[in-house]
N, CA, C and O atoms as a MOPAC input file, in Angstrom:
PM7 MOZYME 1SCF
protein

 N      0.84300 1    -1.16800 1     0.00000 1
 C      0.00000 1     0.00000 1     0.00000 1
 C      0.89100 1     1.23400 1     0.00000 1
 O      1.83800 1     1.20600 1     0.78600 1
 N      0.69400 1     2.59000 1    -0.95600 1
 C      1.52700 1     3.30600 1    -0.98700 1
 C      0.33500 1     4.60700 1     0.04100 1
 O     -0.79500 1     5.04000 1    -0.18200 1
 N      1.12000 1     4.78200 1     0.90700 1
 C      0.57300 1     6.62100 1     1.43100 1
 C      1.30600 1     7.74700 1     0.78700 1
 O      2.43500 1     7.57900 1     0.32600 1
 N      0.49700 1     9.23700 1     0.73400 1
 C      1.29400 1    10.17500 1     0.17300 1
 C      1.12700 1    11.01700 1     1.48500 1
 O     -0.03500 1    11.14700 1     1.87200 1
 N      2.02700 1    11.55500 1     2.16000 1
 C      1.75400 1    12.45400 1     2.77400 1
 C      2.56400 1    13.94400 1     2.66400 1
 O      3.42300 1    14.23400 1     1.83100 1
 N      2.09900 1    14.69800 1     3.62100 1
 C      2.75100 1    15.96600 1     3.56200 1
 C      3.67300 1    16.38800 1     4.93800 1
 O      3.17800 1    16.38400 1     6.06500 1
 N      5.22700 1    16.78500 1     4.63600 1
 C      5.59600 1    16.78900 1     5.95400 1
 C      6.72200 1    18.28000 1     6.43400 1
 O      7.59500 1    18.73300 1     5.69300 1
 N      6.38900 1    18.79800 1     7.81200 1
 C      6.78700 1    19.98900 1     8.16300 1
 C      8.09000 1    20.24000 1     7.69200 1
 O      8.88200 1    19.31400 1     7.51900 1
 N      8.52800 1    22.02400 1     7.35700 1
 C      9.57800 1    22.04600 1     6.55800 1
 C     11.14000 1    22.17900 1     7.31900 1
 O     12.27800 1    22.24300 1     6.85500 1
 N     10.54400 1    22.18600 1     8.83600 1
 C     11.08100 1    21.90800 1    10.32800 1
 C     12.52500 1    21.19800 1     9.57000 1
 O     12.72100 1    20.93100 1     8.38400 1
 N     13.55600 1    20.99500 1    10.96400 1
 C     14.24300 1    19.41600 1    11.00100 1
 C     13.50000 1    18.49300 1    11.44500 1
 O     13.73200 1    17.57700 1    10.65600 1
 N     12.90300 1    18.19100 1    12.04000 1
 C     11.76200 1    16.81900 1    12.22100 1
 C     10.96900 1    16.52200 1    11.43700 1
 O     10.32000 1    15.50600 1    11.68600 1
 N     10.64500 1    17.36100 1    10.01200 1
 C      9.89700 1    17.07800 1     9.24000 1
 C      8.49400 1    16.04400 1     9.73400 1
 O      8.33700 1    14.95200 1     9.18800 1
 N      7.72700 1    16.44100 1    10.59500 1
 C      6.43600 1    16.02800 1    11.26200 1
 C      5.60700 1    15.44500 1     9.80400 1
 O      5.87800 1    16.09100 1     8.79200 1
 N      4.76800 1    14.44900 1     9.65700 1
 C      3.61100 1    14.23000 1     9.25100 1
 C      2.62100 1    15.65300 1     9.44600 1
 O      2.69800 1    16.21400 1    10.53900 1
 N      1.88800 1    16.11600 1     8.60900 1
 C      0.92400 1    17.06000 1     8.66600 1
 C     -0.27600 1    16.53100 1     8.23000 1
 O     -1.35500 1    16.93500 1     8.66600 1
 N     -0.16100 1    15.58300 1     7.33000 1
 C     -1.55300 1    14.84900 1     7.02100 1
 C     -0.72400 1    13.98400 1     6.05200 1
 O      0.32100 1    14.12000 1     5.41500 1
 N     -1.80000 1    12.89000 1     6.25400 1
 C     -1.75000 1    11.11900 1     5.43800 1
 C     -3.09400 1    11.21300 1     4.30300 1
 O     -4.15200 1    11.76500 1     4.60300 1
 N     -2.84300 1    10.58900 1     3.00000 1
 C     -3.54600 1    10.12900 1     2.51300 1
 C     -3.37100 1     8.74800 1     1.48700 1
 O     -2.20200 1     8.43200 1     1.26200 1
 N     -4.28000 1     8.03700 1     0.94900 1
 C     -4.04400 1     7.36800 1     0.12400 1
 C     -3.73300 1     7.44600 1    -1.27200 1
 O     -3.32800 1     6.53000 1    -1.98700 1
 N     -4.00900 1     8.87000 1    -1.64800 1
 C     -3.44600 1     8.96600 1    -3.13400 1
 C     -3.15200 1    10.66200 1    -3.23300 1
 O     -3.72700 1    11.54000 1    -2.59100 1
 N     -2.20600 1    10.79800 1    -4.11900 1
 C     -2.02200 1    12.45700 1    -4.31900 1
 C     -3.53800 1    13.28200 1    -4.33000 1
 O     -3.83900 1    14.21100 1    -3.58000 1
 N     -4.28100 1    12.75600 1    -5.25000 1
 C     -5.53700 1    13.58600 1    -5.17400 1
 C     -5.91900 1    14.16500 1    -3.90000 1
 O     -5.98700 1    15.31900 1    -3.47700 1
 N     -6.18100 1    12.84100 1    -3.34700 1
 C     -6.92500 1    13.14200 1    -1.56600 1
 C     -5.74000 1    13.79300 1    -0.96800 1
 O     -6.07000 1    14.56200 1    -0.06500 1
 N     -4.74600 1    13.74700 1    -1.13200 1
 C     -4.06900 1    14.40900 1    -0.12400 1
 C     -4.02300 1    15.80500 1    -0.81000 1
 O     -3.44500 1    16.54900 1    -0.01800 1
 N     -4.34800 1    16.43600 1    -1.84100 1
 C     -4.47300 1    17.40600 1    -2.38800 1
 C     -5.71200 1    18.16700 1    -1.45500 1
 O     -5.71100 1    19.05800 1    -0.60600 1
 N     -6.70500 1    17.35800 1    -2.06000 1
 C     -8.27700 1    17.51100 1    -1.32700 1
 C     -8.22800 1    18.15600 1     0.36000 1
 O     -8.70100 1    19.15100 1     0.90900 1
 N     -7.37700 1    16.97900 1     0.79900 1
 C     -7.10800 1    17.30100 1     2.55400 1
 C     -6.78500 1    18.66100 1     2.63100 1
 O     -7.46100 1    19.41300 1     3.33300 1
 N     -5.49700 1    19.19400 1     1.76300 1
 C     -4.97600 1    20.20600 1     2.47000 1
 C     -5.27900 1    21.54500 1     1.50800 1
 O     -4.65200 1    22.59900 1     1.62100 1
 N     -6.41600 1    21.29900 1     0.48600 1
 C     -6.60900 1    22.86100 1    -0.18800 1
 C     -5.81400 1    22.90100 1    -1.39900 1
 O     -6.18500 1    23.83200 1    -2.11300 1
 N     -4.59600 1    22.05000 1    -2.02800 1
 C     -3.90700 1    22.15800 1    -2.57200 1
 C     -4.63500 1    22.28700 1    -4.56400 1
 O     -5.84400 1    22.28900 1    -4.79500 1
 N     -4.00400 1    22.33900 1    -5.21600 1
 C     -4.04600 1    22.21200 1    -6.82200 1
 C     -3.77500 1    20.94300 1    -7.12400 1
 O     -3.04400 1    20.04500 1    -6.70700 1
 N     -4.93500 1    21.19500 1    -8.35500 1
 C     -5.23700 1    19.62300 1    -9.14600 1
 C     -3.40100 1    19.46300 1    -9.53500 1
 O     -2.78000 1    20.47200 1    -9.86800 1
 N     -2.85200 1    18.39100 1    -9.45700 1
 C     -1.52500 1    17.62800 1    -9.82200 1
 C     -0.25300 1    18.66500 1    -8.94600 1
 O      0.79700 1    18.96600 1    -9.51400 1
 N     -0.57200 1    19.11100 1    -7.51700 1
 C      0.28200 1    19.99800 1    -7.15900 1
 C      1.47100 1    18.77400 1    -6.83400 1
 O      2.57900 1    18.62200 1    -7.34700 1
 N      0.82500 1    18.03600 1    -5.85300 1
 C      1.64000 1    16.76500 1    -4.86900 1
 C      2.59100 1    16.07400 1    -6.17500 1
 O      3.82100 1    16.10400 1    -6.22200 1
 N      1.92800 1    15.62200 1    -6.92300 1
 C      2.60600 1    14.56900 1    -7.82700 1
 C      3.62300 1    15.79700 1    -8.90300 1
 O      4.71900 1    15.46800 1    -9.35800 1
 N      3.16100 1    16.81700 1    -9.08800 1
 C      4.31200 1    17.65700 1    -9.56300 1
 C      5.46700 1    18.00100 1    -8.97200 1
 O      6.53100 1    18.15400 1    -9.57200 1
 N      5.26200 1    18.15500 1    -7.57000 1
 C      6.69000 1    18.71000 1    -6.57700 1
 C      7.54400 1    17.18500 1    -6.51200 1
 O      8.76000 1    17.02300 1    -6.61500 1
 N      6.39400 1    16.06200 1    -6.29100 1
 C      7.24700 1    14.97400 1    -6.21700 1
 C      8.47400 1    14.52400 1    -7.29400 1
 O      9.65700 1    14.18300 1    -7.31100 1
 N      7.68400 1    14.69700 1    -7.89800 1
 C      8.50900 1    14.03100 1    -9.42700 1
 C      9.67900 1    15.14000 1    -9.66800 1
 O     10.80100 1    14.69400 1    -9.90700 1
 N      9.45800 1    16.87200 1    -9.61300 1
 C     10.72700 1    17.71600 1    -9.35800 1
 C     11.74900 1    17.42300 1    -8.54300 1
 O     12.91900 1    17.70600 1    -8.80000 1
 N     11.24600 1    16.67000 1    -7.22100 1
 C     11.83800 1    16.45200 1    -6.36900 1
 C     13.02600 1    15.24500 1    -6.37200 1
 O     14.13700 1    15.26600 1    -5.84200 1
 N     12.37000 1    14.18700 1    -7.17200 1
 C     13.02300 1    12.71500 1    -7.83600 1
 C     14.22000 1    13.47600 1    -8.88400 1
 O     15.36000 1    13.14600 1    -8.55700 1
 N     14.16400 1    14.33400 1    -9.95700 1
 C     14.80100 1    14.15200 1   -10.81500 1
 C     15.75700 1    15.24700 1    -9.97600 1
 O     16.96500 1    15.01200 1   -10.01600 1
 N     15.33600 1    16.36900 1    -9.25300 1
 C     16.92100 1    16.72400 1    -8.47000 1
 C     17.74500 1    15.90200 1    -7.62900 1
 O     18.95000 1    16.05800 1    -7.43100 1
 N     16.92500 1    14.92800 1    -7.10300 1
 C     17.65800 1    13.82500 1    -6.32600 1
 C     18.79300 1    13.41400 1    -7.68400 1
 O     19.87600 1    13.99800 1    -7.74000 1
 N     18.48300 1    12.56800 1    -8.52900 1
 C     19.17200 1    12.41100 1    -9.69000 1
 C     20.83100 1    12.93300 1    -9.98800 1
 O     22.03700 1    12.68600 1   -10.02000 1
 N     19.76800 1    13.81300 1   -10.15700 1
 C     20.89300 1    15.29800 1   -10.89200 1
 C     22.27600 1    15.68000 1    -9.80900 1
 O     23.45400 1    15.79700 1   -10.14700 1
 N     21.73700 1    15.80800 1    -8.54500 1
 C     22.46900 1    16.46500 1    -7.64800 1
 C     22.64400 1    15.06300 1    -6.66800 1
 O     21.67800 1    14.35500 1    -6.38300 1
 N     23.77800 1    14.84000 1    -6.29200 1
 C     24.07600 1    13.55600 1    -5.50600 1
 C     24.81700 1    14.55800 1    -4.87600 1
 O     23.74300 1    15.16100 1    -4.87700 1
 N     25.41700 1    15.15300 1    -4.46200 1
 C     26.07300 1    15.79900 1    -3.19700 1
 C     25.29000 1    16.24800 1    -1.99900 1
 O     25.44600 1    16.05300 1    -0.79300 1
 N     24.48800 1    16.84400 1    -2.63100 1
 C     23.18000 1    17.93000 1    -2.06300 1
 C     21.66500 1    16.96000 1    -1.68000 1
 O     21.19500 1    16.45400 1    -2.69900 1
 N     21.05700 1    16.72300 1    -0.68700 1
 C     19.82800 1    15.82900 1    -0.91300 1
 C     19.12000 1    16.83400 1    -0.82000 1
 O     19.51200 1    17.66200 1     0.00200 1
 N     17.48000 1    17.25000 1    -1.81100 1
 C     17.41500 1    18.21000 1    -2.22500 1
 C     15.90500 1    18.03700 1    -0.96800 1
 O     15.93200 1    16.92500 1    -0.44100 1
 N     14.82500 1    18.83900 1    -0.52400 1
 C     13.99100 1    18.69600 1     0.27400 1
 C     12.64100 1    18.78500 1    -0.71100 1
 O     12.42100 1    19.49600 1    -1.69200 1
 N     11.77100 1    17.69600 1     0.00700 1
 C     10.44400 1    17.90500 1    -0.93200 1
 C      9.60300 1    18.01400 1     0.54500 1
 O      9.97600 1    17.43000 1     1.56100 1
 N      8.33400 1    18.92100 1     0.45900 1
 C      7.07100 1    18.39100 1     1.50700 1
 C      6.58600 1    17.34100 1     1.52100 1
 O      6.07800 1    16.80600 1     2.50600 1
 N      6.67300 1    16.89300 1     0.42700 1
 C      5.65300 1    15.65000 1     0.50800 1
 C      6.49100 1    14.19400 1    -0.08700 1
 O      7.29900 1    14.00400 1    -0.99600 1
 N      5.94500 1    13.46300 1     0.76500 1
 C      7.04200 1    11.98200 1     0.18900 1
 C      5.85700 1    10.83600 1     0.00000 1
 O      4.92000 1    11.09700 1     0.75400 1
 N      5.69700 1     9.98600 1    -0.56300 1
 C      5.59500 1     8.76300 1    -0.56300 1
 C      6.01200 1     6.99000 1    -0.04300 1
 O      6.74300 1     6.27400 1    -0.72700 1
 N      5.57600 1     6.68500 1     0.85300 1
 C      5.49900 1     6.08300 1     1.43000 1
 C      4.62200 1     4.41500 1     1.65600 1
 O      3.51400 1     4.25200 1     2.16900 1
 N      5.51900 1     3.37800 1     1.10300 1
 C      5.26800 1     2.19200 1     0.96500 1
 C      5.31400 1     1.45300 1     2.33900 1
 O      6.19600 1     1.29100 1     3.18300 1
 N      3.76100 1     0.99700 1     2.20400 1
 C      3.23200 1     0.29100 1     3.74200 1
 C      3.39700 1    -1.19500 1     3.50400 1
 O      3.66900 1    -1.56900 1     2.36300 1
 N      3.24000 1    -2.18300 1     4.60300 1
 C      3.38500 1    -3.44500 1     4.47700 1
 C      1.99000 1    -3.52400 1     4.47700 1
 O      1.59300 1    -2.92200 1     5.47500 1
 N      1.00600 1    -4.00400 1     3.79800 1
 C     -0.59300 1    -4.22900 1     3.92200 1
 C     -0.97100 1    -5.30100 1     5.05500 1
 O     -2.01500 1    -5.23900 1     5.70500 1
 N      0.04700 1    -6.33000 1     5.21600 1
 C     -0.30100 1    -6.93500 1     6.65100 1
 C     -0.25500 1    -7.09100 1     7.77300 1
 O      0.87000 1    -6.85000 1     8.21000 1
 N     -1.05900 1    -7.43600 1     8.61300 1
 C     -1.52300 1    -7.20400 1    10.18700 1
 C     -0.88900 1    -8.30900 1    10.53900 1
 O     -1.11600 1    -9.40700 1    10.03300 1
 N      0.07900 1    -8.05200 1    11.57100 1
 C      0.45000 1    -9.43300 1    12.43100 1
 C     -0.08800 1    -9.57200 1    13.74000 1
 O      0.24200 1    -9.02500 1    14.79200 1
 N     -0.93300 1   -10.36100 1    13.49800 1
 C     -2.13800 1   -11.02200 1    14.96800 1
 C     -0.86500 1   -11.25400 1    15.98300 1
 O      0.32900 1   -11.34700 1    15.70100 1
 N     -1.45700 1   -11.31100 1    17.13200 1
 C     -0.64800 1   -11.58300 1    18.36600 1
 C     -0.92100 1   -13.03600 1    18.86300 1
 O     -0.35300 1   -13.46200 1    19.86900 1

């Protein structure tokens, strides 16, 4: 399961809100149609480009394990 969320521009970079897809997390916070998935993808190809420097995005993506381990 992938989450998109949005996170403070702090050093702790906090969670500010979770969602399940760029849209909704658009929706959540007021944002523009393809804002999330535009900064992201800017954000990927400066990673790329610049290997010295790790470049900062708000918002990251985030791959969940979908299963529950019963006790």
């Amino acid at each position: 399961m992938t989450l998109w969320m949005e996170v403070s521009t702090d050093e702790y970079e906090l969670p500010l809100a979770v969602a399940t897809s760029p849209r909704e997390l658009e929706k959540l916070r007021g944002l523009g149609k393809h804002t999330v998935v535009s900064a992201y993808n800017k954000y990927l190809k400066r990673k790329k480009t610049n290997k010295n420097k790790e470049p900062f995005c708000r918002f990251r993506r985030v791959e969940v394990d979908d299963e529950i381990n019963e006790v």
